[in-house]
LOLUMDO-539591 format. One record per residue (C-alpha): residue in one letter; z, y, x; residue number from 1. Coordinates in nm, 3 decimals, padded with zeros to 5 digits, m for minus. Each point is the difference from the previous one (the first is absolute). Layout:
# residues N
+------+---------+---------+---------+-----+
| type |      zz |      yy |      xx | seq |
+------+---------+---------+---------+-----+
|    A |       Z |       Y |       X | NUM |
...
+------+---------+---------+---------+-----+
//
This chain:
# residues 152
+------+---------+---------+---------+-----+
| type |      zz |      yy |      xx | seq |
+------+---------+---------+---------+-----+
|    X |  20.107 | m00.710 |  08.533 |   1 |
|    X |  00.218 | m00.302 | m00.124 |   2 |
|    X |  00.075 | m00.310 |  00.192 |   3 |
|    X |  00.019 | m00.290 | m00.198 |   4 |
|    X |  00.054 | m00.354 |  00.100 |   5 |
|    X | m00.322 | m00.213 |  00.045 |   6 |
|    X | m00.073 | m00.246 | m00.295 |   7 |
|    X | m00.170 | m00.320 |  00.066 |   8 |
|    X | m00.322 |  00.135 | m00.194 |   9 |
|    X | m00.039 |  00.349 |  00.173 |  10 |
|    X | m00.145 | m00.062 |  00.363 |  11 |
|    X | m00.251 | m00.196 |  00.121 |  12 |
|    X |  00.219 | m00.163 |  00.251 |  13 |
|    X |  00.198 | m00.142 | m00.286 |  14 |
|    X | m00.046 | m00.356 |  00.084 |  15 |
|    X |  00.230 |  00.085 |  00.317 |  16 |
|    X |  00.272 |  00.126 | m00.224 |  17 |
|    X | m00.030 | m00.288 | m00.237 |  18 |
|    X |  00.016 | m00.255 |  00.350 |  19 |
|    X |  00.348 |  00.158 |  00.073 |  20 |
|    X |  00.125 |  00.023 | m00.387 |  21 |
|    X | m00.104 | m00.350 |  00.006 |  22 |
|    X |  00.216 | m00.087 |  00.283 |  23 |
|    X |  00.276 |  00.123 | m00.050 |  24 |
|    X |  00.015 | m00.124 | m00.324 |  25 |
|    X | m00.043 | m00.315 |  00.124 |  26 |
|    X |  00.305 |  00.050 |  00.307 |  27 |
|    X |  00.194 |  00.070 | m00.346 |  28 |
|    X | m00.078 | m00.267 | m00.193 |  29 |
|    X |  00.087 | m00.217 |  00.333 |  30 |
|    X |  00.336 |  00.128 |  00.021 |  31 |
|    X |  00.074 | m00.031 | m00.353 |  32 |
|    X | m00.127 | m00.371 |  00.055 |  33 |
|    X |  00.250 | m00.048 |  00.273 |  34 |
|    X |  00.275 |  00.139 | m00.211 |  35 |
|    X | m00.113 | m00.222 | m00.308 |  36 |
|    X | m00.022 | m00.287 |  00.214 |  37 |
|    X |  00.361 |  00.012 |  00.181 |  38 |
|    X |  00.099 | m00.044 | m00.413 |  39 |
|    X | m00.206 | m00.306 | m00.036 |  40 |
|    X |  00.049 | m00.161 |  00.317 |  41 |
|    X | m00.364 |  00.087 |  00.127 |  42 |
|    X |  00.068 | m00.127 |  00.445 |  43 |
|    X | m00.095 |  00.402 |  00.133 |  44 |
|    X | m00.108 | m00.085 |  00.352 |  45 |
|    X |  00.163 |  00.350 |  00.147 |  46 |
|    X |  00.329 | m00.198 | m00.113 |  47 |
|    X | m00.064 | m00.251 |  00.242 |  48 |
|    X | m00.111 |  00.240 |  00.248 |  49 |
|    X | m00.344 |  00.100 |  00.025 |  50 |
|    X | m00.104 |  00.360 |  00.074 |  51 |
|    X | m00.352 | m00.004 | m00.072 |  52 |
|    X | m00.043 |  00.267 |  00.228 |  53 |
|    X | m00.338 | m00.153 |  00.100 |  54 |
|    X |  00.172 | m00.077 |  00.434 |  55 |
|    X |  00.265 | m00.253 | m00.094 |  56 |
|    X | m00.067 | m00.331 | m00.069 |  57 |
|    X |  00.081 | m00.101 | m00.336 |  58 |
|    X | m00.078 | m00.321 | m00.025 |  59 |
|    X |  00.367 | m00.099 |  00.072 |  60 |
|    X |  00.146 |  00.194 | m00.276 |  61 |
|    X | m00.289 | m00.079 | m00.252 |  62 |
|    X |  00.051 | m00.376 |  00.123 |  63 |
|    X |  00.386 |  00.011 | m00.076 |  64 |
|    X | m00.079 |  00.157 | m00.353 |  65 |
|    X | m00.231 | m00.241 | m00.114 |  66 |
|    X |  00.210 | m00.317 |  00.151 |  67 |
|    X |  00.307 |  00.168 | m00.212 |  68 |
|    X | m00.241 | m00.071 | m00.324 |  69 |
|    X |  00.140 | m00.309 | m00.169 |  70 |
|    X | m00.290 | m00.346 | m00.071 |  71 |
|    X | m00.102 |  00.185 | m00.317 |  72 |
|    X | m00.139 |  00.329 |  00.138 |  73 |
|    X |  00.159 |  00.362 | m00.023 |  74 |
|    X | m00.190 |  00.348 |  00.006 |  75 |
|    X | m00.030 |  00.107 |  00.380 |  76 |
|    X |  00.000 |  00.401 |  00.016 |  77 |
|    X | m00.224 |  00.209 |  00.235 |  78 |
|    X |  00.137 |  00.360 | m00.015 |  79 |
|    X | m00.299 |  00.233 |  00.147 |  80 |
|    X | m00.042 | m00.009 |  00.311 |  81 |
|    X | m00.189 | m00.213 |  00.306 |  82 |
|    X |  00.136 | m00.320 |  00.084 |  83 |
|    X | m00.100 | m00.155 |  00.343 |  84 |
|    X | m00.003 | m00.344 |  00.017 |  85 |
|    X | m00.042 | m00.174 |  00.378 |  86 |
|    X |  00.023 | m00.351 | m00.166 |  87 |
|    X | m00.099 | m00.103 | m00.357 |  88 |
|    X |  00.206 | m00.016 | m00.299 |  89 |
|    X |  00.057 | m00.415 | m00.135 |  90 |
|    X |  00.031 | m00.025 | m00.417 |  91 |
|    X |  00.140 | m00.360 | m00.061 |  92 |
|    X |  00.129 |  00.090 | m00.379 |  93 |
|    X | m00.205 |  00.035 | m00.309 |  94 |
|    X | m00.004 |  00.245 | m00.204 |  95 |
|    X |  00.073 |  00.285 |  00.254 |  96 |
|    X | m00.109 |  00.327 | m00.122 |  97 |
|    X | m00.063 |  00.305 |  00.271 |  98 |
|    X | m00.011 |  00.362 | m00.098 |  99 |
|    X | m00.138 |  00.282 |  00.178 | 100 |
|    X |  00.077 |  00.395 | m00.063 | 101 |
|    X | m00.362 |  00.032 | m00.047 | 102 |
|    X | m00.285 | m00.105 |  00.224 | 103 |
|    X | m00.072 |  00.326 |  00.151 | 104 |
|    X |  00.369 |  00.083 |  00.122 | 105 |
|    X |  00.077 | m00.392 |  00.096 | 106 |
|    X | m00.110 | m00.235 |  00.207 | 107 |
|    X |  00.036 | m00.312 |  00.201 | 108 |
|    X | m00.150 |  00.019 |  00.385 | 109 |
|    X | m00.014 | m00.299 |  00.160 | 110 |
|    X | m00.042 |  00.029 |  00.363 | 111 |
|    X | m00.350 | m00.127 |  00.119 | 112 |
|    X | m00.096 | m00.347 | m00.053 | 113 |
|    X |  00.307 | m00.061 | m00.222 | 114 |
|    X | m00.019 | m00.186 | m00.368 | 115 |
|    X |  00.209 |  00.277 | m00.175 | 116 |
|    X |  00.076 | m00.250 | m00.296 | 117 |
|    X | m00.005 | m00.372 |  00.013 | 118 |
|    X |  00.091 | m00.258 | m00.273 | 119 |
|    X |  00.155 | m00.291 |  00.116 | 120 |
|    X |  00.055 | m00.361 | m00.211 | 121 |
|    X |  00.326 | m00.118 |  00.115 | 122 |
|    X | m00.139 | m00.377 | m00.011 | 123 |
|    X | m00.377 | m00.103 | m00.033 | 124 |
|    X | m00.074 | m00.076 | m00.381 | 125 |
|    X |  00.297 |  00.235 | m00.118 | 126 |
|    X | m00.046 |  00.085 | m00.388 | 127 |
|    X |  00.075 |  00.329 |  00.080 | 128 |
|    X | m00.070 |  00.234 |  00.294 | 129 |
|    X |  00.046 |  00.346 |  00.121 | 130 |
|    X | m00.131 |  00.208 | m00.251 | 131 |
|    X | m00.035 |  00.416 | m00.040 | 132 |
|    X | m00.086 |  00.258 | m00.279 | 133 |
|    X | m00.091 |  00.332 |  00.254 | 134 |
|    X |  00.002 |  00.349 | m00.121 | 135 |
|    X | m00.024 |  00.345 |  00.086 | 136 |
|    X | m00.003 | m00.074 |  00.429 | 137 |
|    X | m00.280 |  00.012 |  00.248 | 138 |
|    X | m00.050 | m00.294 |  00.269 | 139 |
|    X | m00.156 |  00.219 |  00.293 | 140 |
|    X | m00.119 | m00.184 |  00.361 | 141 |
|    X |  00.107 | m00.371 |  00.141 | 142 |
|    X | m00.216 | m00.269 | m00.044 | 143 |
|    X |  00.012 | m00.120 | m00.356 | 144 |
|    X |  00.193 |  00.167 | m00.313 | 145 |
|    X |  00.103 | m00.331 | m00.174 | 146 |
|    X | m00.004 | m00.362 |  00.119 | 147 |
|    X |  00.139 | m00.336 | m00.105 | 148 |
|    X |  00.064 | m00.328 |  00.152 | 149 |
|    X |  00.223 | m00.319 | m00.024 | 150 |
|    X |  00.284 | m00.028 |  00.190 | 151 |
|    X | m00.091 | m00.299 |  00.227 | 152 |
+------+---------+---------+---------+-----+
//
């Protein structure tokens, strides 16, 4: 008898095999996006010090990132993992852009009853506000995803 190497069409658990191709194809195409993104200037929040080790709170680190960001937005960068946040994450800018590594392998976990993402207008009336394009992350837990208010 030959071994040979399971194929994704071969075995009725297939769909388990595909799951983990599928992930790790995504954990690669994350870390290709965090070497792309040192080129272009992309704010990587591990560079700022988050672990996303799903225990320390990142909302520092995340915080620090996104306050580095100048008035006209950036691209924020979520490498995979689980980022626990025991306060909530303040957008100010416009035109802030945050990537994930892929919504199965990245998230954001507020801690209960936080808001894990709120918009804030620095003055009442303000032409522009805080404003987001979101991709490829989960928002698990806390008490609401996405919020917005004035500032006063």
């Amino acid at each position: 008898m030959t071994w040979q190497y399971p194929t994704l069409h071969d075995r009725a658990g297939d769909s388990e095999l595909r799951r983990h191709l599928n992930v790790q194809l995504r954990r690669l195409a994350g870390y290709l996006l965090s070497v792309v993104g040192s080129w272009l200037g992309w704010y990587n929040v591990k560079d700022y010090g988050a672990t996303g080790n799903g225990v320390t709170d990142d909302t520092a680190a995340i915080q620090a990132a996104l306050n580095a960001m100048p008035t006209g937005g950036g691209v924020l960068l979520l490498p995979a993992g689980s980022y626990r946040l025991a306060t909530g994450l303040t957008i100010t800018n416009y035109g802030v852009d945050i990537y994930g590594s892929g919504r199965l392998i990245t998230g954001l976990y507020p801690d209960a009853g936080v808001d894990a993402i709120t918009f804030v207008c620095p003055t009442t009336g303000a032409k522009y506000c805080g404003s987001a394009t979101f991709r490829d992350f989960s928002i698990i837990g806390g008490r609401r995803g996405i919020y917005g208010t004035d500032a006063d």
